[in-house]
C-alpha positions as CSV (number, residue, x, y, z in Angstrom):
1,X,13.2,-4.0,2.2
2,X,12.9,-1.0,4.2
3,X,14.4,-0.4,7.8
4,X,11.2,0.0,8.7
5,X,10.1,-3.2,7.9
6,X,12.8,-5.1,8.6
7,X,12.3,-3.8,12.0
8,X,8.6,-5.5,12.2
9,X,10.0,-8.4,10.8
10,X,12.0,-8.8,13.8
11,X,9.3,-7.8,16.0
12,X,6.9,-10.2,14.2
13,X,9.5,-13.0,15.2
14,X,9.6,-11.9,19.0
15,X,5.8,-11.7,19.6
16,X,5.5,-15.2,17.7
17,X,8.6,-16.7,20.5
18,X,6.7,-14.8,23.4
19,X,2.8,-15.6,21.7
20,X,2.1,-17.6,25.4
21,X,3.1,-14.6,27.5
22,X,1.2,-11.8,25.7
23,X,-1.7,-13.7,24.7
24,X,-3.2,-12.5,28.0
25,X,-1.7,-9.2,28.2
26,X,-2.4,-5.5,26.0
27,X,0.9,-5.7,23.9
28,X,0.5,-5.9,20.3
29,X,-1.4,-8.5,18.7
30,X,-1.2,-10.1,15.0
31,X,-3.5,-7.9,13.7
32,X,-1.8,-5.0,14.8
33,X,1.2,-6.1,13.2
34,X,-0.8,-6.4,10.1
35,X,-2.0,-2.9,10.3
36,X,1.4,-1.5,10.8
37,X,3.0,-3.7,7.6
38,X,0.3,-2.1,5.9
39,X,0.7,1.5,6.3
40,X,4.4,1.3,5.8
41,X,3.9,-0.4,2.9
42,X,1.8,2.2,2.1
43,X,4.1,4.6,2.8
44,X,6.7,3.0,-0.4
45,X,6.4,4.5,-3.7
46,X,4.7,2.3,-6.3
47,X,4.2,2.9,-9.9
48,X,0.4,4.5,-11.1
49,X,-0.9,2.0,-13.6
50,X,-2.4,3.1,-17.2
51,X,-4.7,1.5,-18.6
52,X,-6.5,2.2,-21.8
53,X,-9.9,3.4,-21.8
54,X,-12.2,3.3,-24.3
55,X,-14.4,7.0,-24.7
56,X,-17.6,7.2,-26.6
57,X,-18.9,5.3,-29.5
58,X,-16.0,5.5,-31.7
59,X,-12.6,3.3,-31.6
60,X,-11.6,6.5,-29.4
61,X,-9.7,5.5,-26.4
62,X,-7.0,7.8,-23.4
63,X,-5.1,6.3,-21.0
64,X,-6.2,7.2,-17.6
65,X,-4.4,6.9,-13.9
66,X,-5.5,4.0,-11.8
67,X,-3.7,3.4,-7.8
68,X,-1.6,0.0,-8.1
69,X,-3.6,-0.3,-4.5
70,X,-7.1,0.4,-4.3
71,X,-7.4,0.7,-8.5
72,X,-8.9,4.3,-7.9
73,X,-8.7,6.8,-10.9
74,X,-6.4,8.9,-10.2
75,X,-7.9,12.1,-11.1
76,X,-4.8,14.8,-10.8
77,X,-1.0,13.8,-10.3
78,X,-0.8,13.7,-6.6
79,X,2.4,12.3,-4.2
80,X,-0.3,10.2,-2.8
81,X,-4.0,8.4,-3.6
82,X,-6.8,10.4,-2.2
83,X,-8.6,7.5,-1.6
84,X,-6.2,5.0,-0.1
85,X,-3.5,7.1,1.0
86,X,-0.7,4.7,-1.1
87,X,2.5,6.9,-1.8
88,X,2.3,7.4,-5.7
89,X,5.8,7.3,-8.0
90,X,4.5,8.9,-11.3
91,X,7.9,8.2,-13.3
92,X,7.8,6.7,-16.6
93,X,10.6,3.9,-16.4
């Protein structure tokens, strides 16, 4: 796990201890500390999928680029998906 969100672990586990103080008040909420998970997370490298795709009438098939987040083609290799804006890792492990 990142530092990053390790860090918003612990946060997450202060706001949940303090929930009856800042219910009433403008610190963050639950849903901001959705948001937040989710662009970090967004912000870790994960592996483009390939999937097989099958091209015209014949048994002719290519593998094309998907997003493991949003499942967007990937339509050049990019450091991250145009549509989503998940950080890409394009190695072949």
């Amino acid at each position: 796990m990142s530092k990053e969100l390790e860090a918003l672990e612990a946060m997450r586990a202060d706001v949940i201890d303090f929930r009856d103080i800042i219910e009433n008040s403008s610190y963050s909420t639950d849903e901001d500390y959705k948001i937040v998970k989710q662009a970090l997370k967004r912000n870790e490298p994960m592996k483009v999928k390939r999937k097989r795709v099958k091209v015209g009438i014949y048994d002719e098939y290519r593998i094309d680029d998907y997003c493991p987040t949003c499942d967007e083609e990937l339509i050049w290799e990019s450091n991250y998906c145009p549509d989503c804006g998940q950080k890409l890792d394009w190695s072949e492990d």
